[in-house]
C-alpha positions as CSV (number, residue, x, y, z in Angstrom):
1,X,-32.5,-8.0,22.9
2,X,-34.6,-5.7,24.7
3,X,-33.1,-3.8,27.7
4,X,-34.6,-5.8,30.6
5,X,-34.0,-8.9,29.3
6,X,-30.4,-7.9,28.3
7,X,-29.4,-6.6,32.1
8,X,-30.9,-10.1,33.6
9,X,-28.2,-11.6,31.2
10,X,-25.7,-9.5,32.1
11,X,-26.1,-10.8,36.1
12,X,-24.9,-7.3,37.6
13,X,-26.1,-7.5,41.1
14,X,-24.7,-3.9,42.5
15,X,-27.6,-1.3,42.4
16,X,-24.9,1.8,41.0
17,X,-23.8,-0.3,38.0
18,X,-27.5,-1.2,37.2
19,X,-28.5,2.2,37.3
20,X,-25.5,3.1,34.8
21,X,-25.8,0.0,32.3
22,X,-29.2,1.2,31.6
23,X,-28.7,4.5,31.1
24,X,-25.9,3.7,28.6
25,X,-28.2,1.6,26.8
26,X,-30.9,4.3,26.4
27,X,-28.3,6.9,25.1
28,X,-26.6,4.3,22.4
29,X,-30.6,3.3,21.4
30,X,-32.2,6.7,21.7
31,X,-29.2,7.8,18.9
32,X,-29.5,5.0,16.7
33,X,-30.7,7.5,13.5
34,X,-33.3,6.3,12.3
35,X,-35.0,3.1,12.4
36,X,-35.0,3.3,8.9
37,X,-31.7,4.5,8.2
38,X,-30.1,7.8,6.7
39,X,-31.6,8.4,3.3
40,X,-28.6,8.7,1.9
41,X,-27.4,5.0,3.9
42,X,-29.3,1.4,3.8
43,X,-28.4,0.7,6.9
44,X,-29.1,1.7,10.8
45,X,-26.3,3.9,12.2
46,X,-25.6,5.4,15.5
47,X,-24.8,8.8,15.8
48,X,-22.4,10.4,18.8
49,X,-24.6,12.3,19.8
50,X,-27.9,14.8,19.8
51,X,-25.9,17.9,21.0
52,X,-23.6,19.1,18.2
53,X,-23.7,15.8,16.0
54,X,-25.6,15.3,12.9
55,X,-24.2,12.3,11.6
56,X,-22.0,8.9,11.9
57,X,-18.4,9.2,12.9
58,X,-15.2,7.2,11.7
59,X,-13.6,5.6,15.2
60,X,-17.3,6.0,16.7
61,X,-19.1,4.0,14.8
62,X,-15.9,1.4,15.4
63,X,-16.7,1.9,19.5
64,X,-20.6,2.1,18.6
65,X,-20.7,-1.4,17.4
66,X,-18.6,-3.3,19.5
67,X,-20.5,-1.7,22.1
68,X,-24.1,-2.6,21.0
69,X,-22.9,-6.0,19.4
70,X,-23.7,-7.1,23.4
71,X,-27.2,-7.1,22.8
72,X,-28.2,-6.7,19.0
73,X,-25.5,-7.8,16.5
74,X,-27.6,-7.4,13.3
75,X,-27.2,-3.7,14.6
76,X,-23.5,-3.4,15.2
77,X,-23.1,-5.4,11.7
78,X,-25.1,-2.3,10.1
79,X,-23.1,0.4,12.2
80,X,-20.0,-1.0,10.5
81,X,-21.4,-2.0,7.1
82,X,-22.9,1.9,6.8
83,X,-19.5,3.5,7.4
84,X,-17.3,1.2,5.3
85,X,-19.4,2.2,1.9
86,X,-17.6,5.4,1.9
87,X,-14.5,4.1,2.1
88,X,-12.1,6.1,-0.6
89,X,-10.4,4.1,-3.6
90,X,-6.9,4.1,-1.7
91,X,-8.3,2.9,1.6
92,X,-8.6,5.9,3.7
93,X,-11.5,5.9,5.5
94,X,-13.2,9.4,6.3
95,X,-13.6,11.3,9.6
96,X,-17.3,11.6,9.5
97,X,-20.5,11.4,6.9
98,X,-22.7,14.2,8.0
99,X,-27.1,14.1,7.7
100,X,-26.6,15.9,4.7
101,X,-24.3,13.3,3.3
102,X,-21.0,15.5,3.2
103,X,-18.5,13.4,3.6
104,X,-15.6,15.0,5.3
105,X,-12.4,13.6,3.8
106,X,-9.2,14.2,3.5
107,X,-8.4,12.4,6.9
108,X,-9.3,9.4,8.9
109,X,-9.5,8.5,12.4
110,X,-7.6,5.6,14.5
111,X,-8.0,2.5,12.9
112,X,-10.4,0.7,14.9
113,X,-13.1,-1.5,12.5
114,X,-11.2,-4.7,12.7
115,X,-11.4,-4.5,16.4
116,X,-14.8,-4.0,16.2
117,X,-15.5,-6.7,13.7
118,X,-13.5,-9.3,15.7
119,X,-15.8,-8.4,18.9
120,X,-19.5,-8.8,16.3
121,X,-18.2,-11.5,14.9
122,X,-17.5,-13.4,18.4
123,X,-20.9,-13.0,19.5
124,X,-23.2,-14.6,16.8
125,X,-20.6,-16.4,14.0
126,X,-21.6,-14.6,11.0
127,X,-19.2,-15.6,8.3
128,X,-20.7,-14.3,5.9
129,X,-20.4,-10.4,7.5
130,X,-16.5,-11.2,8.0
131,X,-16.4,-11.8,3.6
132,X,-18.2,-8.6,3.1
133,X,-15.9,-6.5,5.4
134,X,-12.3,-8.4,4.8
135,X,-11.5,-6.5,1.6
136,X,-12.8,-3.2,3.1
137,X,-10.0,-3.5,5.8
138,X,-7.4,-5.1,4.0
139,X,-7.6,-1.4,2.0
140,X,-7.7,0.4,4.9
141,X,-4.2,-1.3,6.0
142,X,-2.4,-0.5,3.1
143,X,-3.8,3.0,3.7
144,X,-2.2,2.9,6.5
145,X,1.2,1.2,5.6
146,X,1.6,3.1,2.3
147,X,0.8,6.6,3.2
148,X,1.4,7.0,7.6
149,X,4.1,4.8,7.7
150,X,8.0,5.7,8.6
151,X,10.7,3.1,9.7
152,X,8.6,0.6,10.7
153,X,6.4,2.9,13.0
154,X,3.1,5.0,12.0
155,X,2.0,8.3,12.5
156,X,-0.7,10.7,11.8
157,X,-1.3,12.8,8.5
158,X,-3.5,14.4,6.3
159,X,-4.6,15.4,2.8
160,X,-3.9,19.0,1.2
161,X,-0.2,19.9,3.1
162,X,-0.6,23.4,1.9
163,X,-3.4,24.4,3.1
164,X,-3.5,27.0,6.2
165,X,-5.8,24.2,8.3
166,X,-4.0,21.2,7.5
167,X,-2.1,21.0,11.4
168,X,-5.7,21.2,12.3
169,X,-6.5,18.2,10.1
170,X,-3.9,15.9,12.0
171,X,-4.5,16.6,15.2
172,X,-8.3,15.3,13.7
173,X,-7.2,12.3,12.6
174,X,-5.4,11.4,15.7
175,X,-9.1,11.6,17.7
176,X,-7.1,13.9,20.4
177,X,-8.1,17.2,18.5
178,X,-6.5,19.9,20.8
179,X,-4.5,17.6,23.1
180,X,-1.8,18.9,25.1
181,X,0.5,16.2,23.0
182,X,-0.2,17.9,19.4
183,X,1.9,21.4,21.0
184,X,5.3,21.1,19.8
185,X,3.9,18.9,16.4
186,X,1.9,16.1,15.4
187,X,3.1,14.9,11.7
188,X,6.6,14.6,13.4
189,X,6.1,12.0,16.0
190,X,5.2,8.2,15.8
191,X,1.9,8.7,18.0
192,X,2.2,5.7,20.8
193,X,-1.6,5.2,20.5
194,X,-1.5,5.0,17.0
195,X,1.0,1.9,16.8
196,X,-0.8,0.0,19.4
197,X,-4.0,0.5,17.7
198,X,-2.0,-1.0,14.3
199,X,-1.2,-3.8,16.5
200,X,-4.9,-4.1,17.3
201,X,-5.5,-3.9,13.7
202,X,-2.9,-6.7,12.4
203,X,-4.3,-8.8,15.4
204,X,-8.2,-8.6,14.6
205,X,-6.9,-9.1,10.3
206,X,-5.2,-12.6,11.5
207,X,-8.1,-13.8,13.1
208,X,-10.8,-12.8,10.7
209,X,-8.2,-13.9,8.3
210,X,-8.2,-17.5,9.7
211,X,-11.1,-18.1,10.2
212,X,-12.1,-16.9,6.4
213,X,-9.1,-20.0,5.5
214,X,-6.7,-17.3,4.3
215,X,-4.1,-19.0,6.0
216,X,-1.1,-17.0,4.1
217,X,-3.0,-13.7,4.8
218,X,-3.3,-14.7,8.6
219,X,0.7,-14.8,8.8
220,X,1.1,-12.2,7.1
221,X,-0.5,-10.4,9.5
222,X,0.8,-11.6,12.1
223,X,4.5,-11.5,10.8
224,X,3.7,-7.3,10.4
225,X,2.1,-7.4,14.5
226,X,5.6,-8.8,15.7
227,X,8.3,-6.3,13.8
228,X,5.6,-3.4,14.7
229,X,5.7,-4.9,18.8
230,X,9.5,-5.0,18.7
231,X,9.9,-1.8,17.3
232,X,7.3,0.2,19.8
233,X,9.3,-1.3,23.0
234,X,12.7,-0.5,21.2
235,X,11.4,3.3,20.1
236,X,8.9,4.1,22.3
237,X,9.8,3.1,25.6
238,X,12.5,5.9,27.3
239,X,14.4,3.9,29.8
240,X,15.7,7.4,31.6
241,X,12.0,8.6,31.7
242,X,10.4,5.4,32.8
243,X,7.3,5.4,30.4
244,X,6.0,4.9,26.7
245,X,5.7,8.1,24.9
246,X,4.7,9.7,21.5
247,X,8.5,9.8,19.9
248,X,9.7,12.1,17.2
249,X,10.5,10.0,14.5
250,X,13.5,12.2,13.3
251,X,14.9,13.1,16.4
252,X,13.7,9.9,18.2
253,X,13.5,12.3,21.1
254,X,10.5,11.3,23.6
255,X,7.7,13.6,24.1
256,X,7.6,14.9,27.8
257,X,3.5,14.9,27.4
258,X,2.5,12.3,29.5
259,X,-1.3,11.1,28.6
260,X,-3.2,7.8,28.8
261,X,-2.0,7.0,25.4
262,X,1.1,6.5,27.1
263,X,-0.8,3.0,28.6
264,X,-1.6,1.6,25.3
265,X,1.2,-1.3,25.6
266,X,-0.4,-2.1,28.5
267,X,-3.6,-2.7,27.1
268,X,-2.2,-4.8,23.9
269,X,-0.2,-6.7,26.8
270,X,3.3,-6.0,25.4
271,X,5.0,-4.4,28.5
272,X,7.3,-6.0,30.8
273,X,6.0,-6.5,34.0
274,X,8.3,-3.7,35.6
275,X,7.2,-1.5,32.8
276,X,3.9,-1.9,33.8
277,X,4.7,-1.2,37.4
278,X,6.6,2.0,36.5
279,X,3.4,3.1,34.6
280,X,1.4,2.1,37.4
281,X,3.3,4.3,39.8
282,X,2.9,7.0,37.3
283,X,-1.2,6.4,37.3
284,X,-1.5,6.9,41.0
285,X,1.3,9.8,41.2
286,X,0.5,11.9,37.9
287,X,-2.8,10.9,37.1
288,X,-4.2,10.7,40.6
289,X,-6.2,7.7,40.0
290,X,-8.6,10.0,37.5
291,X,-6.8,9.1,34.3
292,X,-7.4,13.1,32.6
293,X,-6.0,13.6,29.2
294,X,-3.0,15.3,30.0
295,X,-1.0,14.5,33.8
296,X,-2.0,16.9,36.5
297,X,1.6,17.8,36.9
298,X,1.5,19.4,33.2
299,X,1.5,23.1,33.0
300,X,-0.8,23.0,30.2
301,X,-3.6,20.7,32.1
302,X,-7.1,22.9,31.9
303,X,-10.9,22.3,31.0
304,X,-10.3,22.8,27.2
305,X,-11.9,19.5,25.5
306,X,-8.5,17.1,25.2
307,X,-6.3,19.2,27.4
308,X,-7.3,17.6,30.8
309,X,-10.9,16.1,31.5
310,X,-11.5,12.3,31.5
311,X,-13.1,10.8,28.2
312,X,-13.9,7.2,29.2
313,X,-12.6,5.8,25.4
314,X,-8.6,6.4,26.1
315,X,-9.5,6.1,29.9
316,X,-10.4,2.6,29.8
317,X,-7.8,1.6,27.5
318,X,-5.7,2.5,30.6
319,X,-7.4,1.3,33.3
320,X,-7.5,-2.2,31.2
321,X,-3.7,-2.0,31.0
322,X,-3.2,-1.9,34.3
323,X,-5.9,-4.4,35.0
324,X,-4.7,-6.7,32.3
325,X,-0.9,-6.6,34.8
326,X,-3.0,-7.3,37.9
327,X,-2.7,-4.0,39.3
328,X,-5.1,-2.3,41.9
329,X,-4.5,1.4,40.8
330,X,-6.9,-0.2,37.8
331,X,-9.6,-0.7,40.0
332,X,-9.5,2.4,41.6
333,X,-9.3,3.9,38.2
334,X,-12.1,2.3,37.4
335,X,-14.2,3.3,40.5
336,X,-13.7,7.0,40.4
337,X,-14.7,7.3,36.8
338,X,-18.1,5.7,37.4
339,X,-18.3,6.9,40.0
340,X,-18.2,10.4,38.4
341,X,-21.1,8.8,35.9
342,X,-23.3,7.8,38.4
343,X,-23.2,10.8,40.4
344,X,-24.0,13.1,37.4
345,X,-27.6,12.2,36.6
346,X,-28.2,14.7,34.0
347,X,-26.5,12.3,31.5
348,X,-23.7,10.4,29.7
349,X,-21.4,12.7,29.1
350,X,-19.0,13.3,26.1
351,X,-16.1,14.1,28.9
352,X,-16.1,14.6,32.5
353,X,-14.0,17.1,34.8
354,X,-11.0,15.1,35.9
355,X,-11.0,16.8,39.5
356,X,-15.3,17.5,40.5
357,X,-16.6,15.0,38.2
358,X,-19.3,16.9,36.3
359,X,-19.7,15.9,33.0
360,X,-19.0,18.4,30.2
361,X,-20.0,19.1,26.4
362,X,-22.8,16.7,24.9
363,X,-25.0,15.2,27.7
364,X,-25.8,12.0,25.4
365,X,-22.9,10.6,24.2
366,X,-22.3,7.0,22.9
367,X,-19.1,6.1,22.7
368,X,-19.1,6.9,26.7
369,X,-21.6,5.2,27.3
370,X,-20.2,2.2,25.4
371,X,-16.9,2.0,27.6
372,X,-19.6,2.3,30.9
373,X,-21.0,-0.9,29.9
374,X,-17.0,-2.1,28.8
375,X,-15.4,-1.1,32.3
376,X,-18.3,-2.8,34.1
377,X,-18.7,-6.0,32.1
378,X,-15.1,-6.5,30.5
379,X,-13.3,-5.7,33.4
């Protein structure tokens, strides 16, 4: 659907959010690489970026495609399709397939395909796209439950334990690179993100499930979503602190990092409503209504990538908590960040500063510009 004709659909009457849908739509389109496809991939792909990205990404390509699925689902369908072909014989699949078709292995991403599949899929029926991708992510499941899996709760890992980068390779795999959370250890904590996404995951895999008449398979996976929901709200909710938190998982001492990932159980809707009102106090109080990567009350909060500016991705995850509980620090969540978009003309931007609002690092990015359109249209 051509942009125009898409933006009529969409019915948005306010001038600010008109201005921003279309922007995000040229900055998904304008890195859609090529028309044609890389030579090394049949398909169309979308790339993160033109500013220090020369290739597809893993949890991109899942935000990519449920992102452009809104107006071109043949598109999204070939977004996913051209990552899932180099999935690895065990399930893992990589970070990142580069132009010059290294694949860069060894780690994943958050699991976030079936999510995305769930999303194309609504839109246009395709049953015949659910059969080719089914297997692809039951693999990638038992990835997941056979090699980042402890006590019932999941964490983040990575290939190669000897080698001097491999702490590095974690905190890749987790998406949150230098976060402010990875300081005192990654491998050792169940990642609160991280299990909500799995619940995300076993969610999506009963649907597709049942509606491919895998009936056994559907409760299966729903059987695994409600021991993995008990067990967050048993482990990962600190009743002394009043919020979720990444938890070591041989101590089961919470972290004291407090970081939109700690909203996650408000997004899958698993919270108690006075949980959710303790973490809404905690958005206005710590995160001044700007939802940074780290609370402004941390001593560690800077500039650095992860380690305090806004990326919209894990932003709106938390703002859609709190919306999903009927609270109004969402909106306001909501306002200031596109807010910060709009006012920055230069660009979508990979990450913005969490206290002027410029937007920082690539001036193009997709993934931003996907949750744009999601916090003005799924809101």
């Amino acid at each position: 659907m051509k942009k125009n004709e898409w933006i009529t659909e969409t019915g948005i009457t306010n001038e600010r959010d008109k201005e921003l849908v279309s922007r995000a739509y040229d900055t998904i389109m304008a890195n859609v690489y090529p028309d044609e496809g890389y030579l090394w991939c049949p398909y169309r792909c979308i790339t993160p970026g033109q500013i220090n990205f020369d290739g597809i990404w893993n949890w991109d390509s899942a935000f990519h495609a449920a992102g452009v699925s809104r107006w071109d689902t043949e598109l999204a369908k070939e977004s996913v399709l051209g990552f899932l072909q180099f999935q690895r014989e065990d399930g893992l699949l990589p970070d990142c397939i580069l132009e010059d078709n290294t694949v860069i292995t060894g780690y994943g991403k958050p699991p976030l395909f079936a999510w995305a599949v769930e999303r194309i899929y609504k839109r246009d029926n395709d049953i015949e796209f659910l059969k080719k991708v089914y297997p692809s992510l039951v693999k990638n499941e038992e990835f997941w439950s056979q090699n980042r899996y402890y006590e019932g709760l999941f964490f983040y890992d990575a290939d190669d334990k000897d080698t001097d980068d491999y702490l590095l390779r974690v905190k890749y795999e987790s998406g949150w690179d230098n976060s402010v959370r990875w300081d005192k250890g990654i491998t050792e904590y169940w990642a609160i993100d991280l299990n909500c996404f799995m619940v995300m995951f076993y969610r999506s895999l009963s649907f597709i499930a049942k509606e491919l008449g895998y009936d056994e398979d559907s409760q299966k996976w729903n059987t695994k979503e409600t021991a993995l929901v008990s067990l967050i709200n048993r482990e990962m909710w600190d009743c002394e602190k009043g919020y979720y938190a990444d938890v070591n998982k041989f101590t089961k001492e919470s972290s004291d990092v407090l970081s939109p990932a700690s909203f996650m159980p408000l997004y899958i809707s698993i919270a108690s409503s006075e949980q959710a009102k303790a973490m809404d106090k905690i958005a206005r109080e710590r995160f001044k209504c700007k939802m940074p990567t780290v609370s402004f009350d941390n001593s560690e909060y800077s500039n650095d990538y992860w380690r305090g500016p806004t990326w919209l991705n894990v932003a709106y995850f938390a703002a859609k908590g709190l919306k999903n509980y009927d609270l109004k620090t969402a909106d306001e969540i909501k306002e200031s960040i596109l807010n910060m978009c709009y006012e920055d003309k230069r660009g979508i931007f990979e990450n913005y500063d969490s206290i002027t609002g410029k937007g920082l690092c690539c001036d193009h990015f997709s993934w931003s510009s996907v949750f744009v359109i999601e916090f003005i249209l799924n809101w």
